[in-house]
C-alpha positions as CSV (number, residue, x, y, z in Angstrom):
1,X,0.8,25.7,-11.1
2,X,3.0,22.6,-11.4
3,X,3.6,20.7,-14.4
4,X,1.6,17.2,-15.3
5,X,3.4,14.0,-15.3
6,X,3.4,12.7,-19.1
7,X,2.1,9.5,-20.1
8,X,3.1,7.7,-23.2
9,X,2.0,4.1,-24.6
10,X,3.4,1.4,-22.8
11,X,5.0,-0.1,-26.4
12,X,8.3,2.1,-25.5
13,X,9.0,-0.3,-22.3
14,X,10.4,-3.8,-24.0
15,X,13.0,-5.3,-22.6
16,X,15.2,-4.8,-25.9
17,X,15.2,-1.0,-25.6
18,X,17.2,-1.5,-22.7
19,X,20.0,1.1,-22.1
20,X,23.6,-0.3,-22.9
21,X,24.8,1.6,-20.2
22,X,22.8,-0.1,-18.0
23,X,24.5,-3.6,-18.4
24,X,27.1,-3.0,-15.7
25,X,24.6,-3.3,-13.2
26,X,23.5,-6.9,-14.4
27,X,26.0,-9.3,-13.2
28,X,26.1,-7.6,-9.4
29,X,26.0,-10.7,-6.5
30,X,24.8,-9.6,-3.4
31,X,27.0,-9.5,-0.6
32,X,24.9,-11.0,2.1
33,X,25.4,-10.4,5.8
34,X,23.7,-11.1,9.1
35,X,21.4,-8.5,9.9
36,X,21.7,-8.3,13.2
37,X,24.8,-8.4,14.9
38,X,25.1,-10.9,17.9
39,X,24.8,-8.4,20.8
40,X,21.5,-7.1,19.1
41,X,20.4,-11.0,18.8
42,X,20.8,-11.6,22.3
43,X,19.0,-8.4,22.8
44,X,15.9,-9.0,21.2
45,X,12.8,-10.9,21.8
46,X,12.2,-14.3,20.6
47,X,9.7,-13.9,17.4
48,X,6.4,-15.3,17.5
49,X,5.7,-18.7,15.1
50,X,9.7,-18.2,14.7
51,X,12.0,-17.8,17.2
52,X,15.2,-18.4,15.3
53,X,14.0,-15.9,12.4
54,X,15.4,-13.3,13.3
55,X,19.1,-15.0,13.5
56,X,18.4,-16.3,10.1
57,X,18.1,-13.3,7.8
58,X,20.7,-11.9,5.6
59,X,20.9,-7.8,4.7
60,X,22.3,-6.7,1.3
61,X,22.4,-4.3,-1.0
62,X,22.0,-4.2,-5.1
63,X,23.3,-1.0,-7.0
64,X,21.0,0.6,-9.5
65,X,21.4,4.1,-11.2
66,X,19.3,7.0,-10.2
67,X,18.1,7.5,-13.9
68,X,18.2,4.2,-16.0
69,X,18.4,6.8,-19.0
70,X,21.7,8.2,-17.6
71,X,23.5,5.1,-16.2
72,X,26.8,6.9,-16.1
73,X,24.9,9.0,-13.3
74,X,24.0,9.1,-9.8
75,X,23.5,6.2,-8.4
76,X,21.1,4.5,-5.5
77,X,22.1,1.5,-2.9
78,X,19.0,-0.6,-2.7
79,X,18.7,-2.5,0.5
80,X,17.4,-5.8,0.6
81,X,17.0,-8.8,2.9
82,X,16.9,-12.4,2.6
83,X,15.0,-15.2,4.9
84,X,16.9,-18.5,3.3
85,X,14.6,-21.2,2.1
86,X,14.6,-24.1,5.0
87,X,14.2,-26.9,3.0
88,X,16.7,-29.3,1.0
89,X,18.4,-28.3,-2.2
90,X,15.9,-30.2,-4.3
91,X,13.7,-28.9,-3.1
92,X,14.5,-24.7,-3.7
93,X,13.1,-23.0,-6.4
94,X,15.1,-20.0,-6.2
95,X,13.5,-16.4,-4.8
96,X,10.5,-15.3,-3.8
97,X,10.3,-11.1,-3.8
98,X,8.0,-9.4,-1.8
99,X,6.6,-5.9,-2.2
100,X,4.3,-5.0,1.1
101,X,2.2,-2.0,-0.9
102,X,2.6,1.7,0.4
103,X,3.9,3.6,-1.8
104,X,6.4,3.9,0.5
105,X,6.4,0.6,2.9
106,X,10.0,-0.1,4.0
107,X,10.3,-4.0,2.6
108,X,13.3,-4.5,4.7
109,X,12.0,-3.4,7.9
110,X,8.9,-5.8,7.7
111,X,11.2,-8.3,7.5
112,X,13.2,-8.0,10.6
113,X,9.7,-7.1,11.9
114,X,9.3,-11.1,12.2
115,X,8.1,-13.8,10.6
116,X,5.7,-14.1,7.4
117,X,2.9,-16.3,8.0
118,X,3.5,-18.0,5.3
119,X,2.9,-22.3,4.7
120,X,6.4,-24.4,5.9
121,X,6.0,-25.6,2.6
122,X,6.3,-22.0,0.2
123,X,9.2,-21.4,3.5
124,X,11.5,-24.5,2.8
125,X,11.3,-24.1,-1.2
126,X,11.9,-20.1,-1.9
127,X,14.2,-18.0,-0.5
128,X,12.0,-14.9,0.9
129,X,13.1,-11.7,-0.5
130,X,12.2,-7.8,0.5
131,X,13.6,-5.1,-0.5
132,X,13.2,-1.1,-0.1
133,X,12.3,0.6,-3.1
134,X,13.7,3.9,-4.2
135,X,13.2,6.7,-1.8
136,X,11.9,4.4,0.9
137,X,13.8,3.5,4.0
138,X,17.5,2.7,3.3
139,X,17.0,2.7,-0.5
140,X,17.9,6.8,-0.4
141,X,15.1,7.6,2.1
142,X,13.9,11.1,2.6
143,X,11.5,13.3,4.3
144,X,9.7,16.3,2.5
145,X,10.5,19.0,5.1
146,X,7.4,20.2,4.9
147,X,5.4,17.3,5.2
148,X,3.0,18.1,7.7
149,X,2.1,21.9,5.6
150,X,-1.5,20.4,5.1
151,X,-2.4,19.4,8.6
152,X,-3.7,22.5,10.3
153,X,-5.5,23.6,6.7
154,X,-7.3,20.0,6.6
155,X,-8.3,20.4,10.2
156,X,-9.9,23.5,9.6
157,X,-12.1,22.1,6.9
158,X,-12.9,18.7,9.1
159,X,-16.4,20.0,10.2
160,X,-17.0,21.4,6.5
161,X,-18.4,19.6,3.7
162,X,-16.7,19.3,0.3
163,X,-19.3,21.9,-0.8
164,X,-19.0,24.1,1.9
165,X,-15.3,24.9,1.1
166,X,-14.5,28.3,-0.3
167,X,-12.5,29.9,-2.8
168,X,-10.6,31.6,-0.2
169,X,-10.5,28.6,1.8
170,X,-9.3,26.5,-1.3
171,X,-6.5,28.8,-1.7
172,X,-4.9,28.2,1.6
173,X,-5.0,24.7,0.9
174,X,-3.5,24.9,-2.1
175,X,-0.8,27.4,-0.7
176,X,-0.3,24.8,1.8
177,X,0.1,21.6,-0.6
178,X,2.4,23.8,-2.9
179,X,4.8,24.4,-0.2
180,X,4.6,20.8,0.7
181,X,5.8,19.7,-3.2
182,X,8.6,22.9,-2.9
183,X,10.1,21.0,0.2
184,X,10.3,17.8,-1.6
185,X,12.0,19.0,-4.5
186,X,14.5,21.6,-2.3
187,X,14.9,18.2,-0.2
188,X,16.0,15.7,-3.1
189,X,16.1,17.6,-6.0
190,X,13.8,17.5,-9.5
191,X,16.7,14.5,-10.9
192,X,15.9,12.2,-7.9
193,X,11.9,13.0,-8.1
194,X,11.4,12.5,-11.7
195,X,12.2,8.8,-10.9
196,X,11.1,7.8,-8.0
197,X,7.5,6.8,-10.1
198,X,7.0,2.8,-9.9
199,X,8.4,2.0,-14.1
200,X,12.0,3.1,-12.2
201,X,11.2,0.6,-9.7
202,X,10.3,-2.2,-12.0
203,X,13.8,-1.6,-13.8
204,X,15.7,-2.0,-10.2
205,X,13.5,-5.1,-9.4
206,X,14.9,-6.2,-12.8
207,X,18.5,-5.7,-11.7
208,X,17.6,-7.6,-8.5
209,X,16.1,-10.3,-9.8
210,X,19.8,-10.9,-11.8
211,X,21.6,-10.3,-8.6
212,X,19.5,-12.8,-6.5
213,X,20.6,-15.4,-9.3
214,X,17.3,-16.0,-10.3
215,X,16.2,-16.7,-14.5
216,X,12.6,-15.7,-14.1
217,X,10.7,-13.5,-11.2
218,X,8.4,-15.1,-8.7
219,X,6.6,-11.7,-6.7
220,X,4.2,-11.3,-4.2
221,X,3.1,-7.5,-4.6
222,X,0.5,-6.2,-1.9
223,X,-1.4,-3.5,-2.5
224,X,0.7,-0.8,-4.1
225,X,2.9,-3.9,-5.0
226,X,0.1,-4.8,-7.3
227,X,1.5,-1.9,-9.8
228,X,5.1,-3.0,-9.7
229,X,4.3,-6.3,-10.7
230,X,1.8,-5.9,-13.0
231,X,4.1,-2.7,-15.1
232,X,7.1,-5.7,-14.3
233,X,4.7,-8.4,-17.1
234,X,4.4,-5.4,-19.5
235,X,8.3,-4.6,-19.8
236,X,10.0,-8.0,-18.5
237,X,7.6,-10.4,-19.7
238,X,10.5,-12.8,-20.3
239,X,11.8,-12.8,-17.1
240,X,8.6,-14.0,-15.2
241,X,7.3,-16.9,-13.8
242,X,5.0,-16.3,-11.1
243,X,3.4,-12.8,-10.2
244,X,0.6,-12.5,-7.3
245,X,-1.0,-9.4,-7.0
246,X,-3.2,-9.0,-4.2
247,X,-5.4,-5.9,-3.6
248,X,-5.1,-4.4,-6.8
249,X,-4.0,-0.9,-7.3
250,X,-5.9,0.9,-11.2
251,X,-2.9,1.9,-13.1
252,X,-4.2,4.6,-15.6
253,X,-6.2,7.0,-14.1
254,X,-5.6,10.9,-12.6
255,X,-5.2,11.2,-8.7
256,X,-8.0,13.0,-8.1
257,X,-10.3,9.6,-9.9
258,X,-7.9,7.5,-7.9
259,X,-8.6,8.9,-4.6
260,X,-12.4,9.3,-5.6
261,X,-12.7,5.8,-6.7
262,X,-10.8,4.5,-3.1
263,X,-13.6,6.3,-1.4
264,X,-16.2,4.3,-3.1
265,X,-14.0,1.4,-1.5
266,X,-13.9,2.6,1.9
267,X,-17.5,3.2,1.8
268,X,-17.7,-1.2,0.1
269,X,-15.9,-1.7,3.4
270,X,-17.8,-0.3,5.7
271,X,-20.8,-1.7,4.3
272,X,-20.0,-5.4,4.8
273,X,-18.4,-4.3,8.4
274,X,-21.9,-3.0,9.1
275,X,-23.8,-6.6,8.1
276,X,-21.0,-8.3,10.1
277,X,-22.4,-6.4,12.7
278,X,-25.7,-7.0,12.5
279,X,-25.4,-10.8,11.7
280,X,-22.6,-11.8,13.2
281,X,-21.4,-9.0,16.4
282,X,-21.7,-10.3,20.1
283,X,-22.1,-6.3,20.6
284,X,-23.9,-3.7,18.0
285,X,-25.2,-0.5,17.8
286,X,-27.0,-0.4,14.8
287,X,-30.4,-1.1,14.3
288,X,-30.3,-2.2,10.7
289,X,-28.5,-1.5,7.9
290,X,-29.9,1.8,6.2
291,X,-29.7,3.4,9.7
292,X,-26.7,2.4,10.7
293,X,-24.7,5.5,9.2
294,X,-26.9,7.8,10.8
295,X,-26.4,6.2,14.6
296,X,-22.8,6.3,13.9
297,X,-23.0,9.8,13.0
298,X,-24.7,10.0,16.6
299,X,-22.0,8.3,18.4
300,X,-19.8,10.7,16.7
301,X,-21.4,13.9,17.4
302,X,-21.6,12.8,21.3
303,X,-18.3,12.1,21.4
304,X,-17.3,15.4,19.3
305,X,-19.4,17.0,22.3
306,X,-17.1,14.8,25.0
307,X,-13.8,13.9,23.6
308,X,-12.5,10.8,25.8
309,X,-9.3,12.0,27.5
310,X,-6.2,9.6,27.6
311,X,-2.8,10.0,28.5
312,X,-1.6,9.8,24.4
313,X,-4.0,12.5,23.8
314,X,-8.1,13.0,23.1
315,X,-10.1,11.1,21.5
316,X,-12.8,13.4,19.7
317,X,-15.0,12.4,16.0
318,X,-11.8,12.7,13.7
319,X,-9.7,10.5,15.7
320,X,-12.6,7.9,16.3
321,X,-13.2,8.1,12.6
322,X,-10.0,7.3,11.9
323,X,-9.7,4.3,14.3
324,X,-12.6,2.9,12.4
325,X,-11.3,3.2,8.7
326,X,-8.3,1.7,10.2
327,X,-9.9,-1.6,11.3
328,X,-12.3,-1.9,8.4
329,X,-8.5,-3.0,6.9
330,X,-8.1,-6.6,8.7
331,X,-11.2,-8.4,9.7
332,X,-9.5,-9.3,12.9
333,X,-10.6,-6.1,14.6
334,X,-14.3,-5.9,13.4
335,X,-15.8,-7.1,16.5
336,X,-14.1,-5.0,18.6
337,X,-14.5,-2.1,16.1
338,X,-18.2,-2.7,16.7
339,X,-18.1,-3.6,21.0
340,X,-16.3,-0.3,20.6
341,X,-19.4,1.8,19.1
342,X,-21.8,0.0,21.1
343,X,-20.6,1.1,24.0
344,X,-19.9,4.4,22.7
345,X,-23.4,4.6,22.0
346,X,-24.0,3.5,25.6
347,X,-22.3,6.2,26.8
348,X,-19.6,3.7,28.6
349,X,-16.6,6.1,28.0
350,X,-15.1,4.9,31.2
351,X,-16.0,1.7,30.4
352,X,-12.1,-0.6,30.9
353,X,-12.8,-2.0,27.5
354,X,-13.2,1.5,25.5
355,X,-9.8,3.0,27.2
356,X,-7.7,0.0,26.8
357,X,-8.9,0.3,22.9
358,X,-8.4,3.2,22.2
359,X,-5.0,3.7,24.3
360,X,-3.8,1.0,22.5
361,X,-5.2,2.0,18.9
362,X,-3.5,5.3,19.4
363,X,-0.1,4.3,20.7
364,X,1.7,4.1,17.4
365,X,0.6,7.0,15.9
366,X,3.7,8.7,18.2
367,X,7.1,9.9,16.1
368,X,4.9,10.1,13.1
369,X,5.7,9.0,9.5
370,X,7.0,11.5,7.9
371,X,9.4,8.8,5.5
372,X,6.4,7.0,4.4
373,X,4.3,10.0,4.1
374,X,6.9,11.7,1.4
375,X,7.7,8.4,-0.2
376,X,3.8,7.9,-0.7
377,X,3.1,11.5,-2.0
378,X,6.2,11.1,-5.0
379,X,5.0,8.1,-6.3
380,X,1.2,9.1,-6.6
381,X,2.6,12.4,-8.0
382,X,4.9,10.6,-10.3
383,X,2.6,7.7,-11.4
384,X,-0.6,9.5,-12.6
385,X,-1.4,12.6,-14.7
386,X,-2.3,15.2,-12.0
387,X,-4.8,18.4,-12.5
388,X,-2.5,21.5,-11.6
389,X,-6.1,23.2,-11.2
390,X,-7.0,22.9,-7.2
391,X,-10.7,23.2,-7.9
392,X,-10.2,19.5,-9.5
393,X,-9.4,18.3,-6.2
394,X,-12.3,20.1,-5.1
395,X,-15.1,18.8,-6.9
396,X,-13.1,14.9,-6.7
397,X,-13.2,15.6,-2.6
398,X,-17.2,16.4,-3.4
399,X,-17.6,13.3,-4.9
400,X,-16.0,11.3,-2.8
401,X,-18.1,12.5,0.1
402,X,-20.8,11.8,-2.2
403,X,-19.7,8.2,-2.2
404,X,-18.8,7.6,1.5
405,X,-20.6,10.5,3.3
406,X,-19.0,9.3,6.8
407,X,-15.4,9.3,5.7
408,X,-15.5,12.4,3.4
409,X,-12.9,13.5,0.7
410,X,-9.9,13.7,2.8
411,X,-8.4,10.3,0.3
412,X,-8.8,13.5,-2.4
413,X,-7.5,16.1,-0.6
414,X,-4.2,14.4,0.3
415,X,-3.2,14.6,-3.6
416,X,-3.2,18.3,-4.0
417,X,0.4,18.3,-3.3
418,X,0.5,16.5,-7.2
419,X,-0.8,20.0,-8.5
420,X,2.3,21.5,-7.7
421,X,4.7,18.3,-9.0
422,X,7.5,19.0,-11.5
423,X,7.8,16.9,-14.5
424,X,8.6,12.9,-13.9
425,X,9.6,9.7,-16.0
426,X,6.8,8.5,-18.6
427,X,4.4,6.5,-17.0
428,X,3.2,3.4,-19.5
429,X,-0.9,3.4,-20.2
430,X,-2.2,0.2,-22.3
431,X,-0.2,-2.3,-20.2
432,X,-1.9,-5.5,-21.2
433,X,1.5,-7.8,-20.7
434,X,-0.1,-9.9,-24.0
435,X,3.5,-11.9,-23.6
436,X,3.6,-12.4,-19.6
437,X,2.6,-16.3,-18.3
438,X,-0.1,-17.0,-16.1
439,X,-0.8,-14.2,-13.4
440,X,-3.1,-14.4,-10.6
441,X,-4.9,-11.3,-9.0
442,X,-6.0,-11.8,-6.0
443,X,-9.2,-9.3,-4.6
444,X,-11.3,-8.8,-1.6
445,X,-14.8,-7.7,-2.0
446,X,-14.8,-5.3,1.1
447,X,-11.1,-4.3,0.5
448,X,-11.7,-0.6,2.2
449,X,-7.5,0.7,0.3
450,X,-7.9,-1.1,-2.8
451,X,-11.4,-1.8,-4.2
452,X,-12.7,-4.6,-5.4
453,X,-13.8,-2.9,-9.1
454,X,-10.1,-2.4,-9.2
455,X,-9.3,-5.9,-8.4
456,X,-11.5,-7.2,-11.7
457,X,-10.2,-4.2,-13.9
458,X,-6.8,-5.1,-13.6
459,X,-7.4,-9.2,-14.3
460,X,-9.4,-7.8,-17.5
461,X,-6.6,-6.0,-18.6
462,X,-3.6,-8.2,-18.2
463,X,-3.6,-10.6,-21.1
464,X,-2.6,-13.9,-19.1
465,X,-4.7,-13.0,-15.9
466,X,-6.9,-14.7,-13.6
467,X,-9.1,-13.4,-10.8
468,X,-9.3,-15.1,-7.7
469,X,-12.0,-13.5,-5.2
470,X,-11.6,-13.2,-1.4
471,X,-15.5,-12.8,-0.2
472,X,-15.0,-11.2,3.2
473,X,-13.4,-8.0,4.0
474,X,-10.4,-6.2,4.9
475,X,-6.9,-5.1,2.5
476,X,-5.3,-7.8,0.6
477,X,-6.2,-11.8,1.4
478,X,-2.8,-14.1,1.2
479,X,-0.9,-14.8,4.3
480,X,-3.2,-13.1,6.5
481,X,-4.5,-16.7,8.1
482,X,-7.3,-17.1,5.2
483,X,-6.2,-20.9,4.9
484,X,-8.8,-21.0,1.8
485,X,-6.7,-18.2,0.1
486,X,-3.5,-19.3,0.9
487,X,-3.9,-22.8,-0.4
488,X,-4.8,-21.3,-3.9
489,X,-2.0,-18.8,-4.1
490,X,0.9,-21.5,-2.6
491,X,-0.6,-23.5,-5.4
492,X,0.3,-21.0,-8.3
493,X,3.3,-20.1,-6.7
494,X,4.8,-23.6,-6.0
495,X,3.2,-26.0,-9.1
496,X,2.0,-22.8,-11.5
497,X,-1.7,-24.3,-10.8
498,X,-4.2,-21.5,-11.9
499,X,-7.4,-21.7,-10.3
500,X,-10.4,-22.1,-12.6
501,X,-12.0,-18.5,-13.8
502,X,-14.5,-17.3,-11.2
503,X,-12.9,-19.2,-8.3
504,X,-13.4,-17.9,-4.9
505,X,-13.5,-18.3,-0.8
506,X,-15.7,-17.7,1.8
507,X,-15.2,-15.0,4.1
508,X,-13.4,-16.3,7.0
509,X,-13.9,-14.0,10.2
């Protein structure tokens, strides 16, 4: 069986105890250059909101060492990418860094994505920073060759409850997920995995911060972002001004709790999708709320019976199932989610509406992911303590089917690869940041990734906190055109205005 990751109080992280050797690496400026070059700007398509975008940004890169404890080491090239603040020089105040969640979202990439909807006013004062961390994209990438072991075990067990899976059965899973962690580590090495958890992160963000020119840290941290910022109060408290963390990640916990607890989410999320439904749905299938699982179930079982064939591939219940999970995360997409049952329920699977859906739903799922996928498996391995006994994940994949009977435990059984983990950096537990300035945690109540329990647990915890509520649905609130929400947080970020304790908005869609 692998080895745990190790966990020791969070006191060893001050900013003092910093390595001498690492002091070469403070002092870097970034060398910034266009992005694109201008063959590939004529190329492309104008961006929406932001046609000039594009032509604006600047690509870099900041040095860091591949162990903080061994400067003299290996070391990575950390790519970032700059969006420079349109307003007048009085007006700047310096950086804002973005973290778009994961574990293992390439920052960079989201920025020459296009624009972030973001207010003119946050746009002309900050200069809008992304960067990819560690492991991810063209900060030292990599792909676990074996990244796909688990698929065709996982599949076998889709028609199984969590009970229903055997010893012999749990075996070949766990043969499966331990050739998965053997291909990461004969991909990259032990060295490079032992710190790629998120306190390595927080140390290059550090660097960053001094190469961008900037005093004190401004940070937006979505979703897995959440944890960098929040582990960047407890060790850099002096270097902070502003830290948003929206869709709060729990920092202390085992994997196999953390995936149980995100079912209990996904099953928050489904719940409010369902009264949108009800109250609010041109188109529903559900007849009220306490039946509404059980109808779905229906619609699945008659489409498990006739999978609807398209060009990408069928449709059948896991890949329906999966297309709804998906669009409980943006609010967008609920009342299509829910024209798309009803007429499942129908039996319209002709129906122009229901192909163009699900054609288009299933369109990017072609190339697969297996960057992201690695990058998000070494820093839940390397974050939490993980159970090296496979019936843990077991009985956590039980009880997350308990919690959310029509998603199941698969949130549980994508962690077994941490059983097999080798040994990584020190994780901190007790982070309270008592020295950080005001924070501002931002949750959703029907955040499916990222629950909302999470959300109030992590504003309890950090000394200087304060929780602002989003009271509609889908993952993480700012800059996702909630005008309520982003009023508050461009307030915080721009003036340092906290809202008052128990402020909140409306849902919005």
């Amino acid at each position: 069986m692998g080895l745990t990751t190790v966990l020791v109080a969070a006191a060893g992280f001050a900013p003092a105890d910093r390595w001498d050797g690492e002091l070469p690496f403070y002092g870097q400026a970034v060398d910034w250059q266009p992005c694109f070059t201008p063959e590939e700007l004529a190329a492309a398509e104008d961006t929406e909101g932001d046609p000039d975008w594009t032509s604006r940004l600047e690509c870099g890169t900041v040095t860091v060492p591949v162990d903080h404890g061994d400067p003299e080491g290996g070391t990575i090239d950390m790519a970032v990418v700059r969006h420079p603040a349109q307003g007048p020089a009085e007006q700047r105040r310096g950086s804002l860094v973005f973290d778009f969640g994961g574990p293992g979202v390439p920052g960079v990439e989201r920025m020459r994505s296009g624009p972030l909807p973001l207010s003119r006013q946050t746009r002309a004062s900050f200069d809008l920073v992304s960067f990819d961390p560690r492991g991810v994209g063209e900060s030292a990438g990599f792909t676990c060759p074996r990244w796909r072991a688990m698929r065709a075990p996982l599949e076998a067990l889709r028609n199984l409850g969590a009970q229903e899976v055997t010893d012999a059965r749990l075996r070949e899973l766990d043969k499966a997920a331990e050739a998965y962690a053997r291909s990461c580590v004969e991909e990259v090495g032990e060295e490079f995995l032992a710190n790629t958890g998120t306190v390595n992160v927080v140390r290059d963000l550090d660097i960053l911060r001094d190469a961008l020119g900037d005093r004190r840290l401004n940070y937006v941290g979505f979703s897995y972002g959440t944890r960098i910022g929040a582990l960047y109060a407890e060790m850099f408290a002096e270097n902070t001004r502003a830290l948003v963390l929206d869709g709060a990640m729990q920092i202390e916990r085992d994997v196999v709790a953390d995936g149980v607890e995100q079912s209990g989410g996904v099953q928050a999320a489904w719940e409010a999708f369902v009264d949108y439904c009800l109250e609010r749905a041109p188109e529903c299938p559900f007849t009220d709320a306490a039946r509404a699982s059980a109808e779905t179930e229906a619609i699945l079982s008659g489409v498990a019976a006739d999978p609807v064939v398209l060009e990408e591939g069928g449709v059948g219940r896991h890949e329906l199932l999966v297309l709804l999970r998906e669009a409980l995360y943006t609010e967008h997409r609920w009342e299509n989610a829910a024209r798309l049952l009803a007429r499942l329920a129908a039996g319209d699977t002709g129906d122009e509406f229901v192909r163009g859906y699900l054609e288009g739903a299933l369109a990017p799922r072609d190339g697969g992911s297996g960057p992201e996928e690695s990058a998000f498996t070494a820093v839940r391995c390397a974050d939490h303590t993980n159970p090296t006994d496979p019936r843990d994940y077991r009985e956590g994949a039980r009880r997350a089917a308990d919690l959310s009977p029509l998603f199941g435990g698969d949130q549980v059984w994508s962690l077994l690869p941490c059983a097999h983990w080798p040994v990584t950096e020190v994780v901190p537990t007790g982070v309270s940041a008592p020295m950080a300035p005001p924070i501002l945690v931002v949750g959703t109540r029907g955040d499916p990734a990222t629950p909302y329990a999470w959300a109030r647990e992590l504003a309890d915890q950090l000394a200087s906190a304060t929780l602002f509520t989003y009271e509609g649905g889908g993952h993480t609130a700012y800059a996702g055109g909630r005008s309520c929400v982003d009023r508050v947080v461009d307030a915080y970020l721009l003036y340092g205005e906290v809202p008052p304790t128990g402020s909140s908005c409306p849902g919005e869609f």
